[in-house]
N, C-alpha and C positions, 0 to 999 in steps of 0.2 A: 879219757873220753875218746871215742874210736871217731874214724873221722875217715868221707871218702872222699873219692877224688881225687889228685895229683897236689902237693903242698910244698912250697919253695919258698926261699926265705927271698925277701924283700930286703936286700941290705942297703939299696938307694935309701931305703926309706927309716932303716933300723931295725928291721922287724926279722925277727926269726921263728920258724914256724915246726914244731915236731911232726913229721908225720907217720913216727913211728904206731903200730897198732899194738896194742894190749894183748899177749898172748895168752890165749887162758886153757885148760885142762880140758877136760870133758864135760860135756853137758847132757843133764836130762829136758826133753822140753814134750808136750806133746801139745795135739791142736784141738781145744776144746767144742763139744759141737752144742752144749747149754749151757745158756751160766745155772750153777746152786751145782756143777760137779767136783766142786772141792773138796765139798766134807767128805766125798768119797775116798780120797787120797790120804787122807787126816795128816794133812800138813802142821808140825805144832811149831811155833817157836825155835824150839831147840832144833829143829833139823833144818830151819834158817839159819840156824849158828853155825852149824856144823862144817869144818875145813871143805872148800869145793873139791869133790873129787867125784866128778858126774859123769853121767852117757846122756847119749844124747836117742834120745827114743821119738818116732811119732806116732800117736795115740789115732786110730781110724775115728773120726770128730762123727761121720754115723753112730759110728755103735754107740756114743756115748750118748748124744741124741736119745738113744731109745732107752736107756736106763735110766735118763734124768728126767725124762718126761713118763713116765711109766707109773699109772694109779696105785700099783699094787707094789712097789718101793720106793714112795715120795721119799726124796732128798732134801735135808733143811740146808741152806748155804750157811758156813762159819761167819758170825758175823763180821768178823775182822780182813775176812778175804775178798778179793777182787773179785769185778763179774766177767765171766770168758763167754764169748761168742764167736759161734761162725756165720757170717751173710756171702750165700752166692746161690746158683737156683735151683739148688738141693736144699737149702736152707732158708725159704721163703724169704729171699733177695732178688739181685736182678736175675729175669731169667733166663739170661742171654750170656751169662757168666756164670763157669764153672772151676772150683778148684779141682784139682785131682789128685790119684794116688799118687804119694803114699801119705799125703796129709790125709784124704779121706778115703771112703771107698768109690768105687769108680762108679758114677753117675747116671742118668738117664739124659742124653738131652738128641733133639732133631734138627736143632735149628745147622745156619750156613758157618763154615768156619768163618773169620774174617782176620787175616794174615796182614793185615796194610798197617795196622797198628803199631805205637813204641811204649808199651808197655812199661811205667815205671813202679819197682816192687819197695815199698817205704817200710822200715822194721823201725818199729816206736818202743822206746822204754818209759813206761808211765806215763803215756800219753804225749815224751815226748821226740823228736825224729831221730833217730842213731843211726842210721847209714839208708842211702837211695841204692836199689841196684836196677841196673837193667836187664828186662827180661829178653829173650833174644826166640825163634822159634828152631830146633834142632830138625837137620834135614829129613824131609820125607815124614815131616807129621804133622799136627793139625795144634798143634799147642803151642805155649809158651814156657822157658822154662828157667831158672836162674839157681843156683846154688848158695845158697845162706852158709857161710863156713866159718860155724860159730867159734872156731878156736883163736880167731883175731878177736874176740870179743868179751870183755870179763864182763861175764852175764852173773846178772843177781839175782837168787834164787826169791827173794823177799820179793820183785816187782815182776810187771804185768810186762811182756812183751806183744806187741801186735802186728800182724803181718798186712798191708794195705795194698791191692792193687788200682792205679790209677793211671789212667788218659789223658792228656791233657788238663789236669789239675781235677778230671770225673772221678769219682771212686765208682769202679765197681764192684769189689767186695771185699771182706777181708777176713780175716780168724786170729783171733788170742793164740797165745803160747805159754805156757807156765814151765820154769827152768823148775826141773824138782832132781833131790838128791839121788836117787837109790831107782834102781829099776823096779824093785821091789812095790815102793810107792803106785805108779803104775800097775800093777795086776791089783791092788784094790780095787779098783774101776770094776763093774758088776760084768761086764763086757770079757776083759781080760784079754782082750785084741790091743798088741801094742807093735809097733813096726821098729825094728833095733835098725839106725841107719850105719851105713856102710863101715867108716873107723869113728864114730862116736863123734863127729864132728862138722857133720854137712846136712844139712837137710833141705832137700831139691825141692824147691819150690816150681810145682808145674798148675796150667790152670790154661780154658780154655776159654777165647772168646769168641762171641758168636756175630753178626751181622744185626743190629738192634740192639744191642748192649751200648753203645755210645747216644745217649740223648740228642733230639731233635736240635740243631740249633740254635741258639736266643735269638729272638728274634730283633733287629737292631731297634727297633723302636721303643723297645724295652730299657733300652739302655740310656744312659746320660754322659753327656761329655763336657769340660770346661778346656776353653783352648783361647788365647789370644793371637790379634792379628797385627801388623805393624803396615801402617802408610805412613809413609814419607817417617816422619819423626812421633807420629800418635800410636801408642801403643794401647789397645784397647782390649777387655777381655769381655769373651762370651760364653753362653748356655746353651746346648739345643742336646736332643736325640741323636740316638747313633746312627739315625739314618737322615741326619740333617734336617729334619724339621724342629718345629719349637725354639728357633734362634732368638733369644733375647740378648741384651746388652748389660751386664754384670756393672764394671767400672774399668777404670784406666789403672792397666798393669802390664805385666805379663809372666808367663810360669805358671801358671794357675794350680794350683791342687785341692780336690777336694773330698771330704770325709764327711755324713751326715747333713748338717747346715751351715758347715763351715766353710771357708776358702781360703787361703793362703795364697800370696802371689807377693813378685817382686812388683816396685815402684814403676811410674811410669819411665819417658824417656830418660834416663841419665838420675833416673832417681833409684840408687842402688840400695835403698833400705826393701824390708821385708813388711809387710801389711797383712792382718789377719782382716776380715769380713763375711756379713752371714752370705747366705747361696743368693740374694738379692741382688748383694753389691753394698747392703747398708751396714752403718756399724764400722767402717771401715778406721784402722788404726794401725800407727806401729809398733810393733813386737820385739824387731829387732832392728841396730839402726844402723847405716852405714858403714860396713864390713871393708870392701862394699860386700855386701850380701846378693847372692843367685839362688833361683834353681829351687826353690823350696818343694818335699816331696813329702807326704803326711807319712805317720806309719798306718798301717791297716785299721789301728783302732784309733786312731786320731788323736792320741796321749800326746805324741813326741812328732819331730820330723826333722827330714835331715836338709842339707843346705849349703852351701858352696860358700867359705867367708874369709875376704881377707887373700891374698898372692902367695905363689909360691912359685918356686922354678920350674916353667913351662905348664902352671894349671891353677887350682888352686886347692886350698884347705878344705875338708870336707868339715862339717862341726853338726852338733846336734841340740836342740833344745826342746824343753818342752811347747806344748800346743800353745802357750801363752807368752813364748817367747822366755822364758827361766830358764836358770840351769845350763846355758850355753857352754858347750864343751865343745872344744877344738882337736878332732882326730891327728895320729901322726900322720895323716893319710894325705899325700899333693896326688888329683886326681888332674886327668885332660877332660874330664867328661862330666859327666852330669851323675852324680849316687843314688842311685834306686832302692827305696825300700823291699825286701823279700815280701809276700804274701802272709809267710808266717810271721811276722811281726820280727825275728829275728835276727836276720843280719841284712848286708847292702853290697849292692854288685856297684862297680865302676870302671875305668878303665884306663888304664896309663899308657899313655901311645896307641902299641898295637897289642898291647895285652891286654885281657880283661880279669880281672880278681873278685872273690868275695870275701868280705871278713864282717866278724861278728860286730850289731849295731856303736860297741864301744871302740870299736877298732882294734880290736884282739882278733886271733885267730885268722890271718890271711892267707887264702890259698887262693894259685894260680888254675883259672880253668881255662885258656885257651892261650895262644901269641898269631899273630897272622901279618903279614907283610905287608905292613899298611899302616894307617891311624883309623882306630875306631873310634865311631861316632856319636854312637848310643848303645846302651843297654838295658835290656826291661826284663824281668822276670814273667816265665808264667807262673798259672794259677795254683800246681802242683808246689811252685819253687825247686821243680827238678829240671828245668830246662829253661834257657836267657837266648833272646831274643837282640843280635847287634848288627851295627850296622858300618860298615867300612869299604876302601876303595882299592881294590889289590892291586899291586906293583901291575907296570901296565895298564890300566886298563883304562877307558876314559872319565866313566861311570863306577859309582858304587851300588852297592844291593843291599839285602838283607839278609842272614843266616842265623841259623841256628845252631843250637848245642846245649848237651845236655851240662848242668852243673859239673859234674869230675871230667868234664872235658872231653868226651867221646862223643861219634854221633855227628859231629859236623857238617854241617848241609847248607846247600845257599836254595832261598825260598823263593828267590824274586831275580829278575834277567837283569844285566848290566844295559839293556838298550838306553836305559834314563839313569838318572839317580832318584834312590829311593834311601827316606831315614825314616829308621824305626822309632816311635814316640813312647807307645804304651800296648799292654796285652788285657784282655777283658777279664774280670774276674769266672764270668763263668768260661774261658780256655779257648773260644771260637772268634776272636775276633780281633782285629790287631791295628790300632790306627799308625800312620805313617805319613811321612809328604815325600810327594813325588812332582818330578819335573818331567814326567811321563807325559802329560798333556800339551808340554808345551809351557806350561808357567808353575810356578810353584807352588802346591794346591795341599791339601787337607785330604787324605783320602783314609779308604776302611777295605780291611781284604780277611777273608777267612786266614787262619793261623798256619794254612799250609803254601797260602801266597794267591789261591785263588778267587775268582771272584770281590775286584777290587773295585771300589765304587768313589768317583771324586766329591766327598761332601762341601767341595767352597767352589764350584768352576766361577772364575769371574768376580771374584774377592780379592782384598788385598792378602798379600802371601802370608801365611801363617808362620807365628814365632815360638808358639810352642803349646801342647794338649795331652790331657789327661781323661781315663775314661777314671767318672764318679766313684771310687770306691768305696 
């Protein structure tokens, strides 16, 4: 399995990690512009079996467009083969996004460049993620561009690879790829326009975006959040909008997380077990029971969630159970921090000191993505899961912030001023919105700021200090 980003072995912890990449031969792939142009290829079986010994071609996804959609040589799809598609605004997708040559043919569009963007390009094998790259804009143009170098990758010729470009967890568009044997295969295509890349092994991913291609906002009131507050010794949890209205009173906990109609939270004062409960507050019981147990964090689909259980030298245990509290498993993992589930359901960030790591939901596979001179305080994924969101106080300073960075650890950026301390809590599903507490005011409050740091809005002025919040996933 190929794997990005930077990977080091955790020997505090036992864990050893490869992060050597799979080297593989030559590859045929091209970028399909309809799905039902397989049978064209006439892929059989046997030339799935066949020893890898590929080129790596890419197919103009126009011309194939016009041959698959063409009255006068309708094309039947095999039924055994995948469906390939291109969406960008050549391809009645967004129209504000464009791929370009040499995946397709070069384009019509008028719109504004828009150069401010971090671009992350996600390559899927069968639907599922095999490497993020970042796209970066090469001097003096108007694009974006990153280089796929598929000789790190033992690509299978039997599955479907998919190219995705995405913003802040937005897509805006993407295209299939199909690994195929023989160059040969390619000129079946009715078209017979195929682009041979440079040494059989790269294929430059370039694409333009435009000023309107990133959606409107969410607007915060759309959104929901669960967060509790702590006076004196009553730990209490609540409901409301992301724009702080709709405040209701759930029950006495704190940690809240929630999924559907569900809620998880830790016990009140001094009461270290975990409690499931519907979005009311009622129903309320325990799942898991004195660990002590913290922190509980649902997974995306609300199956499983992870949890803090039990001491360990300078943090503690991360462990995992299902929604109903079964199945309790105890990671090798002593975290300082609190474990965030990924958006994809599959793995969890956290952070040991002043490192921050991710490893997969069972506690395999841990790579290091950052180290910073300090103790980190939090960590949240965004919506992509190509980019964590943490919060810490660098050597010097009086105050901590918040920064960012993408997953393999490039990209590093602080989002927010050292004037106050600022901790990062959680990131919005739809990638715009970021809740946090800040001593910005003057007390220690509940606040909400677009994902770039700006426009930051205090949702509790004049409440007791918040202990901790999650937006609704």
């Amino acid at each position: 399995m190929c794997r990005c980003g930077s990977s080091r072995g955790l020997s505090a912890l036992g864990w050893h990690t490869n992060g050597t990449l799979t080297a593989g031969s030559y590859y045929g792939a091209y970028i399909a512009g309809r799905k039902g142009y397989k049978s064209a290829l006439s892929h059989t079986p046997e030339a799935f079996m066949r020893p890898p010994n590929l080129l790596l071609y890419g197919l103009m996804a126009s011309g194939i467009a016009l041959s698959a959609c063409s009255p006068e040589s309708p094309l039947s799809p095999i039924a055994q083969g995948p469906s390939f598609v291109i969406s960008d605004g050549a391809h009645a997708g967004n129209s504000h996004f464009f791929f370009l040559p040499p995946m397709v043919r070069n384009p019509s569009f008028s719109g504004t460049f828009d150069g401010t963007r971090s671009p992350v390009v996600r390559i899927s094998e069968d639907g599922s993620p095999l490497v993020d790259l970042t796209a970066t804009i090469p001097a003096g143009s108007e694009q974006y561009q990153v280089d796929w170098h598929t000789d790190r990758f033992n690509l299978d010729p039997a599955k479907t690879y998919r190219i995705t470009i995405l913003v802040d967890g937005v897509v805006l568009g993407f295209a299939d790829v199909d690994v195929v044997s023989t160059g040969g295969q390619l000129k079946n295509v009715n078209t017979g326009e195929y682009i041979p890349l440079l040494d059989g092994r790269t294929l430059p991913i370039k694409f333009r975006i435009e000023n309107g291609a990133i959606p409107a906002g969410t607007p915060l009131s759309s959104l929901q959040l669960v967060y509790a507050e702590r006076d004196n010794t009553t730990l209490s949890i609540y409901a409301m909008m992301g724009d702080g209205s709709g405040r209701r009173f759930v029950n006495v906990g704190t940690g809240p997380t929630w999924v559907d109609n569900n809620i998880l939270a830790r016990g009140a004062w001094q009461d270290n077990a975990i409690y499931a409960m519907d979005s009311t507050g009622g129903n309320r019981h325990t799942i898991v029971g004195p660990g002590p147990s913290y922190a509980p964090d649902f997974s995306p689909d609300g199956q499983k969630f992870t949890f803090l259980y039990g001491d360990c030298g300078g943090g503690h245990p991360i462990a995992t159970a299902h929604a109903d509290g079964s199945g309790l498993a105890v990671l090798p993992i002593c975290t300082s921090g609190i474990p965030r589930w990924s958006p994809l359901g599959n793995r969890i960030a956290y952070p040991v000191g002043g490192t921050i790591y991710t490893a997969m939901a069972d506690g395999s596979d841990i790579r290091a993505v950052t180290t910073v001179s300090g103790i980190v305080g939090g960590v949240v994924w965004s919506a992509s899961a190509t980019r964590l969101l943490f919060s810490y106080t660098p050597s010097g300073s009086a105050h901590g912030g918040i920064y960012r960075v993408n997953t393999d650890g490039t990209s590093q950026q602080q989002i927010t001023d050292l004037a106050a301390d600022d901790w990062v809590q959680d990131w919005s599903a739809s990638g715009d919105w970021v809740l946090f507490f800040s001593t910005r005011s003057g007390s220690l409050d509940l606040w909400v700021m677009h994902s770039d740091g700006s426009g930051a809005v205090n949702l509790t002025p004049g409440r007791a200090p918040p202990d901790a919040v999650q937006w609704k996933k």
